[in-house]
Structures are given as C-alpha cells and as structure tokens.
C-alpha positions as CSV (number, residue, x, y, z in Angstrom):
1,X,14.3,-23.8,-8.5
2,X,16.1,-26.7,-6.5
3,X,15.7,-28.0,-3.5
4,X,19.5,-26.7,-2.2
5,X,18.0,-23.0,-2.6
6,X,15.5,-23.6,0.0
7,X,18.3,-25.6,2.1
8,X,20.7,-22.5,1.9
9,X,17.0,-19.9,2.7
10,X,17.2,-21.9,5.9
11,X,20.8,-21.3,6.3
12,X,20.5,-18.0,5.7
13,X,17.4,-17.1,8.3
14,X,19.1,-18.8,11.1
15,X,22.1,-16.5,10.1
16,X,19.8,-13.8,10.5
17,X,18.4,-15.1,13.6
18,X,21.9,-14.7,15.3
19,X,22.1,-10.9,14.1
20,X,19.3,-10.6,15.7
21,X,16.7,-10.2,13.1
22,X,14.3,-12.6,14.4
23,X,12.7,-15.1,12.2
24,X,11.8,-18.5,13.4
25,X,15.1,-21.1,12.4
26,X,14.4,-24.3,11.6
27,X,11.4,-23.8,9.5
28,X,11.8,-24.9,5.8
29,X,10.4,-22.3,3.3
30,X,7.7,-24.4,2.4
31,X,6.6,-25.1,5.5
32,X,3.8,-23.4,7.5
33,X,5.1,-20.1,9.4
34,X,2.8,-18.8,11.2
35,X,1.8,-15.2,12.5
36,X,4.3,-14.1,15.0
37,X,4.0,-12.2,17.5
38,X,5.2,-8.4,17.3
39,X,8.2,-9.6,19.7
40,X,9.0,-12.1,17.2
41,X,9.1,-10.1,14.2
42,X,12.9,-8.9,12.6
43,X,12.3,-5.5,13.7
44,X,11.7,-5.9,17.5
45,X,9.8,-4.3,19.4
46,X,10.9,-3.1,22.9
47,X,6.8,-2.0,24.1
48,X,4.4,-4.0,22.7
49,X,1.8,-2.0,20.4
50,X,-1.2,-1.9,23.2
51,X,-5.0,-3.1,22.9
52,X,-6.3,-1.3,25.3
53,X,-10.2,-1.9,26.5
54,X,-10.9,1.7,25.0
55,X,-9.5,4.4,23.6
56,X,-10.5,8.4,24.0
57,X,-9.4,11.0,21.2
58,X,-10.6,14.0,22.6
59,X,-10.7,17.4,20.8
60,X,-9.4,17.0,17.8
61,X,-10.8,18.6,14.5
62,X,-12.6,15.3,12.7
63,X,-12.6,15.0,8.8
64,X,-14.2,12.0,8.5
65,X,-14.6,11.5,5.0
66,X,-18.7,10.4,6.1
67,X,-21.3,12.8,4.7
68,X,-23.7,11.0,7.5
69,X,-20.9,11.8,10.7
70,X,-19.5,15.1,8.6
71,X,-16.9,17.4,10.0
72,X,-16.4,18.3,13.2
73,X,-14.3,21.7,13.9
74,X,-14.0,20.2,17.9
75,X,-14.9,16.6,18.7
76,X,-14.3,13.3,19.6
77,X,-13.4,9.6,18.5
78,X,-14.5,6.5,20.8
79,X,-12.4,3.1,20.2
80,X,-14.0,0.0,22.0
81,X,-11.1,-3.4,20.8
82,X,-10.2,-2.7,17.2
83,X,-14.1,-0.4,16.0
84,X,-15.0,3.0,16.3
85,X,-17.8,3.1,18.6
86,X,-18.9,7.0,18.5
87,X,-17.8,9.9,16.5
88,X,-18.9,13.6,18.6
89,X,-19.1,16.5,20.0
90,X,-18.2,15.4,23.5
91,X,-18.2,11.9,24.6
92,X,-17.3,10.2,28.0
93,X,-16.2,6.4,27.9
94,X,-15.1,5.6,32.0
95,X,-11.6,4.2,32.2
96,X,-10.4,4.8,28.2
97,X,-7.5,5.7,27.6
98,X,-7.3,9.1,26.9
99,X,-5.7,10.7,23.4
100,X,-5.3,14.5,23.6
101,X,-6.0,15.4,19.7
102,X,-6.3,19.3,21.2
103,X,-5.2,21.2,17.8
104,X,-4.7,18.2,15.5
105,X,-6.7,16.6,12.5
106,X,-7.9,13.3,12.5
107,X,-8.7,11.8,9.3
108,X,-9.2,8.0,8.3
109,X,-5.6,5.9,7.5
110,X,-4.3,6.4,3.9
111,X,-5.3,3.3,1.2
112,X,-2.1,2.7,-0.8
113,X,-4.2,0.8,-3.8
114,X,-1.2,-0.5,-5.4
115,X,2.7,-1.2,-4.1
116,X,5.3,-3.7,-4.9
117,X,6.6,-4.3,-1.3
118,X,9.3,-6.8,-2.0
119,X,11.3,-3.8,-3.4
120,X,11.9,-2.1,-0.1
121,X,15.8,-2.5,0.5
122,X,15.8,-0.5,-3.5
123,X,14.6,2.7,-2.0
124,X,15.7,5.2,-4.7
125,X,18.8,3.3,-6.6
126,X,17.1,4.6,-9.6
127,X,16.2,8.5,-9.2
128,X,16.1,9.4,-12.3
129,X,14.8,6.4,-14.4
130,X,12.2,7.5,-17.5
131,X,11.0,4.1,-18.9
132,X,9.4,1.2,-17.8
133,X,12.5,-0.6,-18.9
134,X,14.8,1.5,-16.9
135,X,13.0,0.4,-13.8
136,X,12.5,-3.0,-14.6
137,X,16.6,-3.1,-14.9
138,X,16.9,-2.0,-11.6
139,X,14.4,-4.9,-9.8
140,X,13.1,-7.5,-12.3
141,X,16.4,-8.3,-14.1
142,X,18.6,-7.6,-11.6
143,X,17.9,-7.7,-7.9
144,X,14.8,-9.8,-7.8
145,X,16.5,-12.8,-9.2
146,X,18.7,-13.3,-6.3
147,X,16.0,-12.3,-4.3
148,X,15.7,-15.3,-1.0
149,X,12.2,-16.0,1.2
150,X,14.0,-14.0,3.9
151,X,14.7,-10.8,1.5
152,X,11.2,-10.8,0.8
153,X,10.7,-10.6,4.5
154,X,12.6,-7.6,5.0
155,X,11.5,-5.9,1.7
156,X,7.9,-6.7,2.8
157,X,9.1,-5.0,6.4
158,X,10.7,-1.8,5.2
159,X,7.8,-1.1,3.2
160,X,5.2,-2.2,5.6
161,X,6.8,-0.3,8.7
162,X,7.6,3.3,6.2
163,X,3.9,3.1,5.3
164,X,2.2,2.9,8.7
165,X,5.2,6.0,9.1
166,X,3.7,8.0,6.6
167,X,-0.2,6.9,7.7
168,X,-0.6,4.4,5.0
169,X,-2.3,2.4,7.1
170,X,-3.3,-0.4,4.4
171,X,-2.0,-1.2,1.3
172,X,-2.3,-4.0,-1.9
173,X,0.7,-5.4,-2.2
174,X,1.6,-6.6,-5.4
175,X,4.1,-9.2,-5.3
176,X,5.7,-9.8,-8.3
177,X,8.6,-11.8,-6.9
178,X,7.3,-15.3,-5.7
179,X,10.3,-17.8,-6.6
180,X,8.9,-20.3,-4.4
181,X,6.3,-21.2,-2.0
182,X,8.5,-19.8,0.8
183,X,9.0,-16.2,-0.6
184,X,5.4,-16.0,-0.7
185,X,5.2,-17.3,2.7
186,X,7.8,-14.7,4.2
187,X,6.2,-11.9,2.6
188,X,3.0,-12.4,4.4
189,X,4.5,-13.0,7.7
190,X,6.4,-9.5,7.3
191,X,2.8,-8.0,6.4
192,X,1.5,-9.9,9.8
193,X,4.2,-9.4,11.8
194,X,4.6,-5.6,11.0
195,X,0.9,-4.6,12.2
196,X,-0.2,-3.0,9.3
197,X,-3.6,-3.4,7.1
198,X,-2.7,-5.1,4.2
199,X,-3.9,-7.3,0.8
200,X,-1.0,-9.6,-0.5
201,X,-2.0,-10.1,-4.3
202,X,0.2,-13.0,-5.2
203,X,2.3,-13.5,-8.5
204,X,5.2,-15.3,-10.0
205,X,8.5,-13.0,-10.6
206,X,8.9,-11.6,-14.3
207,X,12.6,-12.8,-14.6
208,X,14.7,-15.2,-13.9
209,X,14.3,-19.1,-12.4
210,X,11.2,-19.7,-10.0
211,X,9.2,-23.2,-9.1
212,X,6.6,-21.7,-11.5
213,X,4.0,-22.2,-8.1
214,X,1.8,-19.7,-9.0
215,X,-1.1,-19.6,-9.0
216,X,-1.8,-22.5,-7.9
217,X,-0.2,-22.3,-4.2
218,X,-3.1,-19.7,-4.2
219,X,-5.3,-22.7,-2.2
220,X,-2.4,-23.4,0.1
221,X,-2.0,-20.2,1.1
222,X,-5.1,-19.4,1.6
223,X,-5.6,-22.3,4.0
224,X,-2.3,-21.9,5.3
225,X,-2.9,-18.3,6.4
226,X,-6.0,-16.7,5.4
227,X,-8.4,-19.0,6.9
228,X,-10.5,-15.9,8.9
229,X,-11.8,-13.1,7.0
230,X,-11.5,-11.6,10.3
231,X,-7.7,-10.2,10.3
232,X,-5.5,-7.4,9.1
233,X,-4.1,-9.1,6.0
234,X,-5.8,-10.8,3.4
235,X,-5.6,-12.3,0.3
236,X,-6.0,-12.1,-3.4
237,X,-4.4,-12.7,-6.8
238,X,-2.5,-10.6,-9.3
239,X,-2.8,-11.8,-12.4
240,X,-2.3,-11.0,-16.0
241,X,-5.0,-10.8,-18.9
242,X,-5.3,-15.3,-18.4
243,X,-8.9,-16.4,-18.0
244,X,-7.3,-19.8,-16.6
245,X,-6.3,-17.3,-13.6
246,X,-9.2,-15.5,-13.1
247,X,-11.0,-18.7,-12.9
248,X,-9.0,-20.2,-10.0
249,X,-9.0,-16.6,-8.3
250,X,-13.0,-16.9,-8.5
251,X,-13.1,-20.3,-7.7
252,X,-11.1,-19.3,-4.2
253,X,-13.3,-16.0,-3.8
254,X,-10.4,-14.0,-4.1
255,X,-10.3,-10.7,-5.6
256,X,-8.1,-9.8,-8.5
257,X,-5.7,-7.1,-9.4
258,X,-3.8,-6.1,-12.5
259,X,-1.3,-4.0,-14.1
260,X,-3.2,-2.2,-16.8
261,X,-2.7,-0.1,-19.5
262,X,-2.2,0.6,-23.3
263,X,-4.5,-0.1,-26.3
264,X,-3.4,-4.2,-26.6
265,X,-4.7,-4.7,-23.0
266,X,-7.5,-2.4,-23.7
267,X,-8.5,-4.6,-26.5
268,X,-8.0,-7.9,-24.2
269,X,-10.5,-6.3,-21.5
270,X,-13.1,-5.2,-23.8
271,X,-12.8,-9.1,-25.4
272,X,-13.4,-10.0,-21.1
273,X,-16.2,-7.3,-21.1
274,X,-17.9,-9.2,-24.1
275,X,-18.0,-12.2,-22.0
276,X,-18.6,-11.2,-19.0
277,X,-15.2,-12.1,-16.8
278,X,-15.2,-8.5,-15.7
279,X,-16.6,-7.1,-12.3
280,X,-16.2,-5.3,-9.0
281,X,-14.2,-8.1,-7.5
282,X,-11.5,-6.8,-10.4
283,X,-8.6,-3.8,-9.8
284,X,-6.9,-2.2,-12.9
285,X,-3.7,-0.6,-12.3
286,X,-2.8,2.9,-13.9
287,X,-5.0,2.5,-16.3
288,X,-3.5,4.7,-19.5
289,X,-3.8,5.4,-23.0
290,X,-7.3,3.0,-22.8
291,X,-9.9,3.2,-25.7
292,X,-12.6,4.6,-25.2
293,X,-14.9,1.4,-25.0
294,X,-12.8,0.1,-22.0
295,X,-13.7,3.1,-19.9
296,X,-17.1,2.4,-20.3
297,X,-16.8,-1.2,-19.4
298,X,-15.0,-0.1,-16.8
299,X,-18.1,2.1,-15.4
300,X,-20.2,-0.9,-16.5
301,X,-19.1,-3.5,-14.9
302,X,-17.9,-1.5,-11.7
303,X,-14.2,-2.3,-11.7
304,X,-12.1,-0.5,-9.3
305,X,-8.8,1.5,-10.5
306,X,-6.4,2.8,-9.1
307,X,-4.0,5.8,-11.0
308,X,-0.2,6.7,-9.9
309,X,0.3,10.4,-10.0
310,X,4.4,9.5,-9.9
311,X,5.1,6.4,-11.7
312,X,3.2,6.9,-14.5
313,X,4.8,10.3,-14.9
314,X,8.2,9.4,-14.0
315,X,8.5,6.6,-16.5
316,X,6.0,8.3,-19.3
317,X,3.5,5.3,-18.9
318,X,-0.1,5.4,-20.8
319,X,0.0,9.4,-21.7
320,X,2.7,10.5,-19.9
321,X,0.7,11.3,-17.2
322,X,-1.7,9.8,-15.2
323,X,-5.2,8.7,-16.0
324,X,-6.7,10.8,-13.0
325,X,-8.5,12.9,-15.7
326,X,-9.7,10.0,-18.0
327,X,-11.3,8.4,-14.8
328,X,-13.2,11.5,-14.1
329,X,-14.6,11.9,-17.6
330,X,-16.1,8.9,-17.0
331,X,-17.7,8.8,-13.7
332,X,-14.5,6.9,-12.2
333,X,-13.8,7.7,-8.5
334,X,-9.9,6.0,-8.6
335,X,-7.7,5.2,-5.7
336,X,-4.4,6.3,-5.7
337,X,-1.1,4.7,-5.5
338,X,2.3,4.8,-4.6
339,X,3.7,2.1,-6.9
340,X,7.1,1.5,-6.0
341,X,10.1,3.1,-3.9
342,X,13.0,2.8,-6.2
343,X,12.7,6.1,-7.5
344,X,10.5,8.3,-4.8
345,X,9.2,8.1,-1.3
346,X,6.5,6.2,0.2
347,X,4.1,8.7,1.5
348,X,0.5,9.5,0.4
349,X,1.0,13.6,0.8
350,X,3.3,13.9,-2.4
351,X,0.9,11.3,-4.3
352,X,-2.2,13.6,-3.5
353,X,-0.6,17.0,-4.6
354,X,1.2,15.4,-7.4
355,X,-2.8,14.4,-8.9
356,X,-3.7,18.0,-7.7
357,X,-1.6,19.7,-10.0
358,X,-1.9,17.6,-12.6
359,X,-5.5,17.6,-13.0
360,X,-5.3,21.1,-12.9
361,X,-2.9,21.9,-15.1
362,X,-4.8,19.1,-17.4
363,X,-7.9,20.9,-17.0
364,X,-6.2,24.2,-18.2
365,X,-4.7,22.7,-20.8
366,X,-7.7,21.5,-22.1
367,X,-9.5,24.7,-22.1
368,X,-6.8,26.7,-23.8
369,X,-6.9,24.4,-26.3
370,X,-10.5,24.6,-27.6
371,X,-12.2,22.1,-25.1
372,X,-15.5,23.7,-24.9
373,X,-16.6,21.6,-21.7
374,X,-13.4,21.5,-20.1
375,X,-13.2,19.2,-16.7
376,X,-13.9,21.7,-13.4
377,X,-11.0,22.1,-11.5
378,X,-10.6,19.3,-8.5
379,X,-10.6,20.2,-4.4
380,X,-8.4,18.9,-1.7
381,X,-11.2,16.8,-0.9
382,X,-11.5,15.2,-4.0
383,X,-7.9,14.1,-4.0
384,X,-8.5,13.3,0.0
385,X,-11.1,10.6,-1.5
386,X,-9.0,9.4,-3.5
387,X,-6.8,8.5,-0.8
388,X,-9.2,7.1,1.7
389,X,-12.3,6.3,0.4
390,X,-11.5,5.5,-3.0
391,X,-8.6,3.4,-1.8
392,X,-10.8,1.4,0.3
393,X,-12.7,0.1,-2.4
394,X,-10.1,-1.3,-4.4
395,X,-9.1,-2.9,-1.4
396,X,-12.4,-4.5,-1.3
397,X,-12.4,-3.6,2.6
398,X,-15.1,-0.6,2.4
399,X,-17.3,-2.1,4.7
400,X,-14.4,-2.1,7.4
401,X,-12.2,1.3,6.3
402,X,-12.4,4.2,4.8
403,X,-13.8,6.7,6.6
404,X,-14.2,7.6,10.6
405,X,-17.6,6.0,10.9
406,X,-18.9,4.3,13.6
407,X,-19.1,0.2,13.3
408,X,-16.0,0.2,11.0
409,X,-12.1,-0.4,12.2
410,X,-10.5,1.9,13.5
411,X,-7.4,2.9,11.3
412,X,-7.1,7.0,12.3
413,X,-4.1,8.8,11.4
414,X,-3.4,12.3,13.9
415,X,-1.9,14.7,12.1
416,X,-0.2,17.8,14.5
417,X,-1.5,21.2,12.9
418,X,0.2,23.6,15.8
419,X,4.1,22.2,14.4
420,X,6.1,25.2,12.5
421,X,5.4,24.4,9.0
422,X,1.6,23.8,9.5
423,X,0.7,26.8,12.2
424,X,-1.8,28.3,11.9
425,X,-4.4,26.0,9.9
426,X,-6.6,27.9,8.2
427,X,-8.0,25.0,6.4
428,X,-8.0,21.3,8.0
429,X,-8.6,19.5,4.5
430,X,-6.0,22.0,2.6
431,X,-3.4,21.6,5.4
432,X,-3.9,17.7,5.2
433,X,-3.4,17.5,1.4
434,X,-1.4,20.9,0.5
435,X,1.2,21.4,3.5
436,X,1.4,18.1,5.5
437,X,4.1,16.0,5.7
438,X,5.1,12.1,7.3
439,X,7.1,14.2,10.2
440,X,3.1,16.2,11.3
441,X,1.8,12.5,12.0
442,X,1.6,12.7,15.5
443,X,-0.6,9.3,16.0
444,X,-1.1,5.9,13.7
445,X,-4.1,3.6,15.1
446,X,-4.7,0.7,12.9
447,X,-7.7,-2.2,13.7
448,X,-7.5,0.1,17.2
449,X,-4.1,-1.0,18.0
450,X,-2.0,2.2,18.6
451,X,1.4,1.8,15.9
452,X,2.9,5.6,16.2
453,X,2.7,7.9,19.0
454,X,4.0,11.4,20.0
455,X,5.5,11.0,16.2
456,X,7.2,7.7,17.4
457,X,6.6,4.5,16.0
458,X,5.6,2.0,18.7
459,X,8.1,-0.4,19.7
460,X,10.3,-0.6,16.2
461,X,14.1,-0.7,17.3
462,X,15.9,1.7,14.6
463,X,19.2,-0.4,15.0
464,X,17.8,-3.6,14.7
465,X,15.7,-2.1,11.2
466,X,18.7,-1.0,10.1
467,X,20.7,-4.2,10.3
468,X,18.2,-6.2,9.3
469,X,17.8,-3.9,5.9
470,X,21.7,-3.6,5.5
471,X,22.3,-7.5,5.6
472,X,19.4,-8.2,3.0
473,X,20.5,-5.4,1.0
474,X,24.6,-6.2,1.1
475,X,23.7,-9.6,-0.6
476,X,21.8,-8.6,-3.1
477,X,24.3,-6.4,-4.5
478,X,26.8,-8.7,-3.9
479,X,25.2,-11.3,-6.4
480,X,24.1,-9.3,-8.5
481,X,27.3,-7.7,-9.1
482,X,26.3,-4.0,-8.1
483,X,28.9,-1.3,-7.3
484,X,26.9,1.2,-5.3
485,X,27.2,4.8,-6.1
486,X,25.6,7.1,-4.1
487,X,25.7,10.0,-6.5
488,X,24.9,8.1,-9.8
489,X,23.0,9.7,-12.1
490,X,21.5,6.2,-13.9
491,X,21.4,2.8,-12.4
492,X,24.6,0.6,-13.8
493,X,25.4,-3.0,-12.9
C-alpha cells in the first residue's frame, strides 16, 4: 500500500478524535502507540476499572475447575493486586473490598481459543451463510479490503469489550487483516486499551492490497509492545503450513496458531510431524476431516486444538460438524471457540451446549449404527473444561489462568443463580453450561481488576460505543458499495 493511505489513517483518527472516540492524533500508523490508559481508549470510561489492595468474594458456590481446591457448595475467593491468594471455606482479609457472591457461581473466565476480532462492526450481516465461501464474501473480499488501522481499532474494541460481556475473559485473536504495520499496531492497542486477557496472533489479510509486512514486523512488534511477559496481552503468530514462518515464530519464542483442516493440510502436517516442526508451542484450528495419522501426531507431539461447535457447522467445514468427537477418540482435551461474529453471537454458553448436543447426538449416532464401542456420553463439566481449562492451554497461559487456584490471575466470572430464568439451581455446573446466559453474569474480574459489576460493565459509555462502531461501520459500507438490508436473507453487495 502507499504512503497516502497511512496519510489519510491519520486524517481519519484525528476525525475520530473530534467525535469523541479517543485515539491519540498525530501519531503515524507506523509509529509506536503505546498502551493507553482506560480514559484514553475510544470507548471512555466515566469510573475507572479499580485495583483495589484486596478483594473479598464471600459466599459464593466455587467451581473451580482444580481437583486439588474442588468445589465448594459455600466459600470464598481472596484477591491480593491481580492473584488469587486463598480459595475457602471462610476467609478474613482486614480492609478488602468486599464482593457479596451470596447465591451465585463463581467459575474461572471463559478461554475463547480462536476469534477473528477485526470483524466486530460485521456482527451478523451474514445469518444464514453455509460455506466457507459465503463467509469469506462477506469479510475477506469485501469489507476487509477497505479496512483502515483505526477500523481495526474499533473491530478489535467491539469484540474485546462483548467478550469480557459474556465472561470471555481471554481470547486468541486471529488477525487476518494486517494491511500495514499500523493496522497491526491499532489492533493491539484496542486489546490493551479494552482490559481484557488477550493473544494477538498476527497475519497478513487474504485479499486485496497490503505492505506484505508480515511476518516479519513480528520482531518490531514484539519490541514495540510485548517487551514484558508480564501483561494481559501477548503475542504470537498465525501462520499457514510455511516452515520459513514457523522458523521466524520460533526464532522470536512465539507460539503459533493455525487454521486447520481437510486431508491436503493433514498431509502437510504429517510431512511437519516427519521432521519434527511440530509441538506444544503449536494451535490447530477446527481441526476436520483429518487422517487418521495426524491425530496421532497430534497426541504425539502435544499440539493444542481448539474445535468450533458453530462455525464448523454453520458453514459444513471438515464433516459438517465439529471435530469435538474425533479429539476425544484420541485422547484430545480441545478448547473451544467462537470463531467469528458475522453470523452468531459472541458468548461461550451457546458454544458449550452447541458441543453438548452434538457429541451426544454423535455418540447416538454412532451406536445405532453398529459402533460396538460407541464414545460415552459427555458431562457439563467436560464441556466446562473445554471452556476454561482447555482454553487456557492453547493460550499457552495455563500457568496463569484456567482454573480458581491460588498463585494464578485472577480472571473470575460471577454468574447470578437467584435471577428468574436460573432459580432455583439445582445444579451449579448444569446451570452454568445448560441454562446461563451473558444477562446472569453479575461480576467480570480479569488479572484482579474488576471489568463488570451488578451486571454493568465498568466505566464503558454506551453512546460513545455506539458512535464509535457506527462511524467505522458507515465507511466501510460506503466503500465497499454495500446497501444494508436489515431483513436479507443472504449477504449481496
């Protein structure tokens, strides 16, 4: 791309800076931006999220996801700065502040293990898409060729901000859309500046013109903004089946994540397998219609996956459905993920009882039709694993989230089981995964900074998030030629 597009980003961010949106003017999209503070960020925050010294959930009925802390039917959580300290009974902790958790369900933050952020202003243009190729016309050959740094920032905000919503309190985001070394720069200030837990994977865009950066800026941004491992976002690559990549990614000690799926990549990764290019610090996503070699390698070699109850049945990737199944018949604890917006919502619940039903009407399936060691039917806290735990480690951040343990970070969501559709709980882990929704979350604490409250996110002004989303949006139909309809049936430019 030429120079006059990063001219006109500049424009175009000081434009936003006089609607109010907040970005720093006067910075060129190349340049170093650094982390803002929350009061700087587009959506603005009237109270600052607050760090208190220490922080006191009483009462509240603890799934911690541990099998050393277990569950708790009545106890409590101690926060000293951003770490658990304590998980009880009862625990006392002078001058905390104090969170009433009396009849509600802690449980660690949601792991979204795979989500293209960028694409938050598409939130549902395309409903009803059923291939690949009907959601790449919607985002890679449309939209995200017009796509500036500062749309980046706001995608990466919308998503960022409905995730720590829903108590997806960390995500990998895989961004696909890096035209230039300032769309890669905005994206991970909206990550920083939003408060949430987050891994930017980098990439190049699949369509259109770009400065073809990638991957090399990989080194500059990891100096640029990654220089402690010691902060909520961090950093890896996402890369194709390119050894050359892989290489550099190692070379930096970054992880790496990849799309994955269908018997030609299967082949590519058992030819990696052979030479030994595969490993833990590797994340496959979806993960269908793989030979049979690959999931062992996968086993083998201790790769992390991740499987996407909705995408890959929405738009019949692998089998049609997703891999949850193959991973278990293998010994494969996956993470789950949310994928994308443009056709569904952002929240964890629906991704957990989508793989419940699935598996079980898999499993079913299976035995009716001759299976004479069909798979067991799953439990709520298997797909609660899936979500948490499992999520965590293709994060690479197990040591840090995960579970409610003490010594790691202290990313808790509160769910609210005395509201209408959730009274009475009978079951804390089946009201969690079968009945819960984004409206029960009562309380979002990420790296111990309080980020929703009484069902309120902390200090996000609603206009401001609205404007800011609205402005990016308007533009990008606007060049790319879109007529909105709100009651189409397909997506049309």
């Amino acid at each position: 791309m030429k120079n006059d597009s990063a001219k006109s980003s500049i424009l175009s961010r000081r434009d936003l800076i006089k609607a109010g949106a907040g970005i720093a003017a006067g910075v060129a999209a190349t340049q170093a931006i650094p982390a803002a503070a929350a009061d700087k960020a587009p959506v603005q925050h009237n109270a600052k999220p607050r760090r208190p010294g220490r922080i006191l959930i009483k009462g509240g009925t603890i799934v911690s996801m541990d099998s050393k802390v277990g569950d708790i039917v009545k106890g409590d959580i101690l926060i000293d700065g951003k770490k658990i300290v304590a998980v009880g009974g009862t625990l006392k902790a002078d001058g905390a502040q104090i969170i009433d958790a009396n009849n509600c369900i802690l449980i660690p933050g949601f792991v979204d293990a795979h989500r293209h952020a960028w694409e938050g202003q598409l939130r549902r243009i395309n409903p009803n898409a059923a291939t690949l190729d009907q959601y790449s016309a919607a985002t890679h050959l449309s939209f995200a060729k017009f796509y500036r740094p500062e749309d980046m920032y706001v995608g990466n905000m919308i998503t960022a901000l409905g995730c720590i919503d829903s108590g997806i309190t960390c995500f990998i985001d895989n961004s696909h859309n890096a035209r230039t070394a300032g769309h890669s720069d905005m994206a991970i200030r909206a990550l920083m500046d939003s408060g949430v837990r987050a891994v930017h994977a980098a990439a190049g865009p699949q369509a259109g013109d770009w400065d073809h950066q990638m991957p090399q800026d990989l080194g500059r941004l990891q100096k640029q903004f990654f220089s402690s491992t010691d902060q909520l976002v961090t950093l890896r690559i996402f890369a194709g089946p390119v050894r050359e990549q892989w290489a550099l990614a190692r070379q930096l000690g970054l992880r790496i994540t990849m799309e994955f799926q269908g018997a030609a990549m299967s082949k590519m990764m058992d030819a990696f397998a052979d030479e030994n290019l595969l490993g833990p610090d590797v994340t496959f996503n979806h993960c269908g219609n793989l030979a049979e070699t690959t999931w062992q390698n996968i086993k083998k070699f201790g790769v992390t996956i991740d499987v996407c109850p909705r995408s890959d049945s929405q738009y019949g990737l692998g089998e049609g459905f997703p891999a949850y199944q193959k991973a278990l018949d293998h010994g494969v604890k996956p993470g789950f993920s949310v994928d994308n917006e443009t056709s569904y919502s952002t929240d964890m619940f629906m991704e957990m009882r989508t793989a419940f039903h699935i598996q079980r009407a898999v499993a079913t399936n299976r035995k009716l039709n001759g299976d004479t060691n069909p798979p067991a039917p799953i439990s709520v806290r298997d797909v609660l694993e899936c979500a948490t735990v499992n999520g965590a480690g293709c994060a690479g951040l197990s040591d840090k989230i995960g579970t409610l343990s003490p010594g790691k970070e202290a990313d808790i969501v509160m769910i609210r089981a005395d509201d209408i559709n959730l009274y009475p709980s009978n079951n804390a882990i089946g009201t969690v995964v079968a009945a819960a929704d984004r409206s029960n979350i009562d309380t979002v604490i990420i790296g111990g900074v309080i980020r929703k409250q009484h069902g309120k996110m902390v200090g996000v002004d609603m206009n401001h998030f609205r404007k800011m989303a609205d402005d990016s949006r308007r533009y990008l139909f606007e060049k790319a030629g879109y007529k909105p309809d709100i009651f189409a049936d397909s997506f049309k430019l």
